[in-house]
N, C-alpha and C positions, 0 to 999 in steps of 0.2 A: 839697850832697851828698845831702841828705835828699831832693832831687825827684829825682834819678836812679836813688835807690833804691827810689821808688815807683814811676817808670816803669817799671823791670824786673821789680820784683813785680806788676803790673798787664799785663804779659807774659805773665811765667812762669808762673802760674798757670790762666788758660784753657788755655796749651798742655798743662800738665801734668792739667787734668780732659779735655782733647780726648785726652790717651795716652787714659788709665782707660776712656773711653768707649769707644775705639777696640777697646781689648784686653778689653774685657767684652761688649759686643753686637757684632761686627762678625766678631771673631777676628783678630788681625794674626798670628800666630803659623803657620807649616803645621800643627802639630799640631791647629789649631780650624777648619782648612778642611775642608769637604767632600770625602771620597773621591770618585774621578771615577767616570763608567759609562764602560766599556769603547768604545770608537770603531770605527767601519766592520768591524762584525762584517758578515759572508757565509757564505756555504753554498753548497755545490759538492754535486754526486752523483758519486763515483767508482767507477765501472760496475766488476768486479769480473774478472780473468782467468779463466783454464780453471777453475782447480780453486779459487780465492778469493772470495768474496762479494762483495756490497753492499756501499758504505759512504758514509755524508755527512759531509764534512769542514769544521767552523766552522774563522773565522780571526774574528782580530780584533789591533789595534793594541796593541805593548805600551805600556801604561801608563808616563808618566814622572815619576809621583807616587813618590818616594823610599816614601812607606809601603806601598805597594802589595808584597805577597811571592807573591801566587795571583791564580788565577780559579776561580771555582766557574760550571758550565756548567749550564743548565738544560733539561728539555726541557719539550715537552705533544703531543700528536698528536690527526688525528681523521678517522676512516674516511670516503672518500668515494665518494657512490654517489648511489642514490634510496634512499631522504633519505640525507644526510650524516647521518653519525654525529655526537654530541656531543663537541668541544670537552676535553680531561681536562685536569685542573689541570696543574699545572708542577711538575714535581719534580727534584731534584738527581740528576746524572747521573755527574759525576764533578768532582773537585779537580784544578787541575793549577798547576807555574808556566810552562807550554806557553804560546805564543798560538796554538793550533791545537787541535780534540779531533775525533779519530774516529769517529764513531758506527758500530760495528759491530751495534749492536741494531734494526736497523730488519728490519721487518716486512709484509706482508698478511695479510689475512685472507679466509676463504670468503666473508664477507657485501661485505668493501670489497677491491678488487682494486689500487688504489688509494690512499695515506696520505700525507696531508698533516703534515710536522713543525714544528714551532714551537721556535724556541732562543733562551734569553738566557743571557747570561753577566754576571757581575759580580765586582768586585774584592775582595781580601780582603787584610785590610791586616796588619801584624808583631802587631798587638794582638789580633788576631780579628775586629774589625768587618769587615761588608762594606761598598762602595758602591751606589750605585739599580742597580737592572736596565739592559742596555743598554735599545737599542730590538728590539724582537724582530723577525726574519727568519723565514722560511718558506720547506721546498722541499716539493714532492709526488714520492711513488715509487712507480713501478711498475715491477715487475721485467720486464726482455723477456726472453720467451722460453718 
């Protein structure tokens, strides 16, 4: 009786430090996974009717991460011409639980006839964290006409 009892303790025991392990470096739990980046974001240019504007429309895949509640959308732009302008950082543009955001602020200017946009979007989950940035996408606009 005694060796079968050591058999099972000589079991139970790595399996039970392989849990510990698992659930302290690894995360077994979803709450200790990594928030996703948003997937197959695009950009479109939606030329504008008579009397309506410009406007560049992201999309992106909704999230199937249960903690996922938003997307926070990013931009950056950068005038181009001789020379291209510089590059501007990335700033928050709008919160939405959309997987789509319209950019109605796009722009030329006298110097760049021309503007190139830059967007990420990332996920934002019921506690506040966010997820990584997607991958960033880019369209250029020039208005006809």
């Amino acid at each position: 009786m005694r060796t079968h009892s050591l058999r099972l303790q000589t079991l139970v025991v790595p399996l039970l430090a392989l849990c510990l392990l698992c659930s302290a470096t690894v995360g077994c739990s979803p709450e200790d996974k990594p928030l996703p980046a948003p997937k197959n974001v695009g950009v479109t240019l939606s030329p504008g009717a008579e009397q309506s504007e410009d406007m560049i429309v992201v999309t992106w895949d909704a999230s199937t991460d249960s903690r996922v509640e938003g997307y926070a959308i990013y931009r950056a732009e950068q005038g181009l011409g001789s020379p291209d302008g510089e590059k501007t950082e990335v700033e928050l543009q709008a919160v939405t639980f959309a997987t789509s955001y319209k950019d109605v602020e796009i722009h030329t200017t006298e110097l760049y006839s021309t503007v190139r946009y830059y967007y990420q979007i990332q996920v934002i989950a019921e506690d506040g964290n966010r997820g990584p940035m997607s991958e960033e996408v880019e369209i250029e606009y020039a208005p006809v006409g």
